[in-house]
N, C-alpha and C positions, 0 to 999 in steps of 0.2 A: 766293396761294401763290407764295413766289418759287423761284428755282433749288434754293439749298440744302435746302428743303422736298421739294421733288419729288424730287431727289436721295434725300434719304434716305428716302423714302415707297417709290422703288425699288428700294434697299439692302435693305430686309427684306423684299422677295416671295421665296416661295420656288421659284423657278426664273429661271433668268438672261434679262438683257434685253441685246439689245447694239444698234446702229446703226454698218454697213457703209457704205462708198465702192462702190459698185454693179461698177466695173471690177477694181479691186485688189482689193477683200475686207479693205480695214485700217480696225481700228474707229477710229470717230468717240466711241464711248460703250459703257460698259461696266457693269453692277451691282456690286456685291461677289459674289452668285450665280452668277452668269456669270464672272467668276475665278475662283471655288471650283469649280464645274467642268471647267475647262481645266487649273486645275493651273498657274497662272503666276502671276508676278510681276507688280506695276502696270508696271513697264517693259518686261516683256514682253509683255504683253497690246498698249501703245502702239507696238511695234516689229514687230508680227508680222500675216501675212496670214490672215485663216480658214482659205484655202486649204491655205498650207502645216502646218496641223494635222491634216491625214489625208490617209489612204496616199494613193496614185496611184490608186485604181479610183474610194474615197467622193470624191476633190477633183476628180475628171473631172465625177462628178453634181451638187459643189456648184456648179463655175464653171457647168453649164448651167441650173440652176436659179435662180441670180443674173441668167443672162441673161435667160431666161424672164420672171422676174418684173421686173427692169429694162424691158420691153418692154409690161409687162401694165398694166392699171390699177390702181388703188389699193383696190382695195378685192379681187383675185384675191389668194389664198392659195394656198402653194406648202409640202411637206413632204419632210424628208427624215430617215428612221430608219437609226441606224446603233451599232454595237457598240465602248465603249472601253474595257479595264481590266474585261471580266466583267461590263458595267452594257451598260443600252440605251437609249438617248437618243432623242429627237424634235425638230427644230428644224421652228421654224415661220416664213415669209418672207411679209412684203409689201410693198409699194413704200409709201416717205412722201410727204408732198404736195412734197417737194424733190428726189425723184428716190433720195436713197439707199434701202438696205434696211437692213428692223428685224427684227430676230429673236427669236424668245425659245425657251430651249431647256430641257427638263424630263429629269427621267430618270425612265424610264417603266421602271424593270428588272421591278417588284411588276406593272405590270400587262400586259408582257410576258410576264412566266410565267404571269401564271393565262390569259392567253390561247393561251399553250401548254398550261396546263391543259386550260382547255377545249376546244380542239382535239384533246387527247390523248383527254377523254372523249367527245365528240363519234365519236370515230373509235372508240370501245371500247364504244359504242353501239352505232354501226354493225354494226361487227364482231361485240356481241350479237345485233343484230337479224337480223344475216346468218343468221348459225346457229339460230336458231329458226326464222328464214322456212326453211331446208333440213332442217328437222326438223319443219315443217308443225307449228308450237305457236303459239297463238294467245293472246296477254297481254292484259289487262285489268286497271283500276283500276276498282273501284265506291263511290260516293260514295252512302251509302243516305238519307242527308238528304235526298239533291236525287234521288233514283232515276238518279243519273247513273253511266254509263259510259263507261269511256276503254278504245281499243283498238288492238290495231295490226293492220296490214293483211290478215295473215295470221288475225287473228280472225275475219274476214269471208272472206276467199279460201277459206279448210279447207272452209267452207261451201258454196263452190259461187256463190257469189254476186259482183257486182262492187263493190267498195270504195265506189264514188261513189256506190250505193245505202244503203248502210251508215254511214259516217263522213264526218265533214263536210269533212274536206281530208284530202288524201295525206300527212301527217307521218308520223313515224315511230310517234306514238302521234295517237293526234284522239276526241275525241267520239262517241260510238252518238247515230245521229239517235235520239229519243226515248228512248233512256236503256233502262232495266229494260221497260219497255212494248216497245221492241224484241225485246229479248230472249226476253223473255215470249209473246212471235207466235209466234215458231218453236219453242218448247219442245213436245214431245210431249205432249197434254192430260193422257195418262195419269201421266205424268212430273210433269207443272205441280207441284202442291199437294206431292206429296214432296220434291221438290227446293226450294220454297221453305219447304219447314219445315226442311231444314237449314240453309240461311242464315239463318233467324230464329233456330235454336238457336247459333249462330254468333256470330251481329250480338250476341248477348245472352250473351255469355260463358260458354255450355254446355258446348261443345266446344274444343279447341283447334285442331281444324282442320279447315275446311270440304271436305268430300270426299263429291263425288257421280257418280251415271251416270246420264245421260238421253238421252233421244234426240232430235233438233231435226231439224225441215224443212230441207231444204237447197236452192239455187238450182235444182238438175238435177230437183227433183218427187219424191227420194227422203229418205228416213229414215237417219240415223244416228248412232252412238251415237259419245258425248263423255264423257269423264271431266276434270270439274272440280274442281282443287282450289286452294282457297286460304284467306286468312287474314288478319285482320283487325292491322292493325300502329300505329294512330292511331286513339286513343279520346279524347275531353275530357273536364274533367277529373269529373265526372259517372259516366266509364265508357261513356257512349253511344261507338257507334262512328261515326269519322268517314270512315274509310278501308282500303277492304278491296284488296287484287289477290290474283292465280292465274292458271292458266292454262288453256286448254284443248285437249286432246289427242286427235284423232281414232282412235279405238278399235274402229271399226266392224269391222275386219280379226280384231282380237281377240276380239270378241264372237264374228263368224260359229267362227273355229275353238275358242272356247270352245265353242259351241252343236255345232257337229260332233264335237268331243270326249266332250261329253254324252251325246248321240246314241250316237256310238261302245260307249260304257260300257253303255248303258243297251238297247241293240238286238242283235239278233241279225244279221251282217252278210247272212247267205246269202240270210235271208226278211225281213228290214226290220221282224220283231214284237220287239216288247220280250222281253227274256231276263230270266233266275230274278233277277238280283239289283235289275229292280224288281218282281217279283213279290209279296215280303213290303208293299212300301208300299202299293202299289196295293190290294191284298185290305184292306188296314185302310181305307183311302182307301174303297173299296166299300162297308165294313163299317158305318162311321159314315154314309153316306149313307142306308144299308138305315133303318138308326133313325130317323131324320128322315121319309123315310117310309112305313117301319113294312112295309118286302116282306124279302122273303126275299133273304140275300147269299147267291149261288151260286159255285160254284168246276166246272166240266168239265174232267175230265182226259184227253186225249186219247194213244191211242197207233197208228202206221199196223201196219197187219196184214202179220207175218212178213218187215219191211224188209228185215231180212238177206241174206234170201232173193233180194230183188228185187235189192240190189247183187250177192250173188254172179253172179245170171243177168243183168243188164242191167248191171251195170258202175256204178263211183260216179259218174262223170259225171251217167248217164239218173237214179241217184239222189236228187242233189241238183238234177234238173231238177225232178223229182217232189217235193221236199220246198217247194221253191219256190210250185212249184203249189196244192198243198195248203196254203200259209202264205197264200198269196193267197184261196183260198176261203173259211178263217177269218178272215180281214180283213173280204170282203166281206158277210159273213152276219154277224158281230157287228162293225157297221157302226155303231152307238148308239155317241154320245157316250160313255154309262158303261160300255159295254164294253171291255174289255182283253183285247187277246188277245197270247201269249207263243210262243216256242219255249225250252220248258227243258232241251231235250239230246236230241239225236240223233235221233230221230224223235216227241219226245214233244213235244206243243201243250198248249198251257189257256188257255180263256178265263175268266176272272174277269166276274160281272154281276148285276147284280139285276132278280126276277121279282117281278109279282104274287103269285104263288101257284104252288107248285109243279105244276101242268098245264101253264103257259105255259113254266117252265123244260122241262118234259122235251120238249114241242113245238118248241121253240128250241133244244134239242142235238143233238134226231134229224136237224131241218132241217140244222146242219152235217154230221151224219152222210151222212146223202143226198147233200147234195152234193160232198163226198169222191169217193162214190163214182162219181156223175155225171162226174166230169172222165173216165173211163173207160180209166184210165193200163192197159194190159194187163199182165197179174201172175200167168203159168201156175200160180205155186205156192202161191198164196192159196188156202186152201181154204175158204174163206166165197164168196168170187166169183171170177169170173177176171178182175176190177180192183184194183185198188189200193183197201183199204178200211181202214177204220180203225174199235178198240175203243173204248168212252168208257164212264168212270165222272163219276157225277155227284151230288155230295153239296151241301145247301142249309142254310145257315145261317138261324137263323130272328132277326127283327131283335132280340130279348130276350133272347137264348139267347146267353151265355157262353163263347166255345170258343178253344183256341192253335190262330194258323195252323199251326203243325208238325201238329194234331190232324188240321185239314181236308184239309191235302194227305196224308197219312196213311191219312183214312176214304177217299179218291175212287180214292187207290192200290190200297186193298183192293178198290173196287167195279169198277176197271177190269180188275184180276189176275180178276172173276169171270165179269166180259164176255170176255175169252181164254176163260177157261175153257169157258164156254156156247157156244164155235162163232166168236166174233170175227164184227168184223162187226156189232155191237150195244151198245147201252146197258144200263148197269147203275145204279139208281139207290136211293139209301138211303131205306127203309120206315119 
């Protein structure tokens, strides 16, 4: 290959080649590329210094990098990036085996911005991740091919747990050591099987979006509850899925005041027994139990003897000490799992339960009866005792027998208006 060959073999690269005088900076050798970049003529390019082609601050760092690299060996590379005309350039310098410098210079504008790009998303990244890490939301990608999951730190943190236990390096997203198997460790057992049947109706295009509550172990030894939601966004071309994320949201705070909410609704606040409006469920809840197997569903309606009377003389205060009391005795005497016991309004109780036979029910009302009375609350104007005592009617559903709860609270009403009647103080029970 001779000159004119090489020559023109460097004429059509596409980024400029030049060869400097190390001290002045005036070229020895130029491409057509490297003209077309500077924006000169062949006699200007012959006439002119590197140097004096940019400002004062870029021509301070090229003269020291010519000298650097005039000083270095032949084979040190030396860079300098710099802005001309809305474009961004890169030269690149290193000494020839004759002492001058060779350069060759690209414009790198295309991959200066997507490096701006990526900088900009790298940082809008961040700036996501920021704000879920202080929103304690924990992200995940599930890959159900591989049982793999991808997480970011705060998936692991919400937990309770430490990151280096959980994912295999600190990125902003990494790895679940063991994938679904992890995961699957700390899901609540009771949880396990529901929650993976929504992801399987999920994974398999049932639903369009996977949404669940479970409860998982967490590092501190305690329980709590997570709402998972997500969605599968990459399927091949089959329809299998390849690619699922969501997130997960710690909701333990919300459950508990769900659950006191509940509570709230469904109790009486004074005496902590469930109040009338779950009264209707529970008596059917009793009712279907009695069937299965085959005893008698009971309803006791209880009322305290001449209350009134006792707040007029002892004040509502010592009243509602006494109701309290009294709420606690039928707690502790229909103490069975199937029993229920209520305050429906103002001094009137009921326990809901099922007997063998009605001997064992009227033996199990009196014994609340009794102990009423037992607390031995004083009540001058009782005229059954000089305690605080209380009426009850007590009507028993038979497990075949057909009846509206409006009927039952109804007949137990009438049987307790007859226990007043008879002296208070006693049970009345339907013949």
């Amino acid at each position: 290959m001779n000159k004119t060959e090489l020559v023109e073999i460097l004429n059509q690269q596409p980024f400029g080649i030049a060869e400097f005088t190390s001290l002045e900076g005036n070229y020895l050798f130029f491409n057509e590329q490297e003209r077309i970049l500077r924006r000169l003529s062949i006699n200007e390019m012959q006439s002119v210094s590197i140097f004096d082609l940019f400002g004062e601050e870029d021509s301070e760092k090229l003269r020291a990098i010519f000298k650097q690299c005039a000083a270095s060996s032949t084979v040190q590379e030396y860079f300098l990036k710099y802005q001309s005309n809305e474009h961004t350039f890169q030269m690149r310098f290193v000494k020839s085996d004759n002492g001058n410098i060779i350069s060759s210079l690209t414009d790198i504008t295309n991959l200066h911005q997507l490096e701006e790009l990526q900088l900009a998303d790298k940082e809008s990244i961040k700036c996501l991740s920021d704000a879920v890490t202080g929103a304690n939301i924990g992200c995940w990608d599930y890959y159900p091919q591989e049982d793999r999951i991808i997480a970011n730190k705060t998936w692991v943190t919400q937990k309770k747990y430490k990151d280096e236990d959980f994912r295999i390096n600190n990125d902003i997203f990494s790895d679940v050591i063991d994938g679904l198997t992890k995961w699957a460790s700390i899901v609540h057992p009771d949880d396990l099987e529901a929650t993976s049947k929504l992801i399987e109706k999920h994974l398999h295009g049932e639903t369009d979006v996977y949404d669940a509550k479970f409860r998982m172990m967490c590092g501190d030894g305690q329980w709590r509850w997570f709402h998972d939601i997500g969605r599968v966004f990459l399927r091949d071309e089959n329809g299998t899925a390849i690619r699922m994320n969501g997130i997960h949201i710690d909701i333990t705070e919300f459950k508990k005041l769900e659950t006191d909410i509940t509570k709230l609704s469904i109790t009486d606040s004074l005496t902590g027994l469930l109040n009338r409006r779950k009264f209707e469920f529970l008596f059917n809840n009793t009712k279907t139990e009695s069937r299965k197997s085959k005893e008698l569903c009971c309803f006791l309606f209880i009322d305290i003897d001449l209350f009134k009377k006792y707040n007029d003389i002892y004040g509502h205060q010592e009243g509602d000490k006494a109701l309290k009391m009294v709420g606690e005795v039928i707690r502790n005497t229909a103490h069975r799992s199937e029993d229920y016991c209520f305050r429906l309004g103002g001094e009137e109780f009921g326990v809901v339960f099922n007997s063998g036979d009605m001997q064992a029910a009227i033996t199990f009302s009196k014994l609340i009866k009794n102990n009423i009375e037992s607390l031995r609350i004083p009540h001058v104007k009782n005229t059954a005792s000089k305690y605080l005592t209380a009426s009850m009617g007590l009507y028993c559903n038979k497990h075949d027998e057909k009846i509206d709860i409006n009927q039952v609270y109804k007949r137990a009403d009438e049987l307790l208006y007859k226990a007043k009647e008879a002296g208070r103080n006693m049970l009345k029970v339907d013949n």
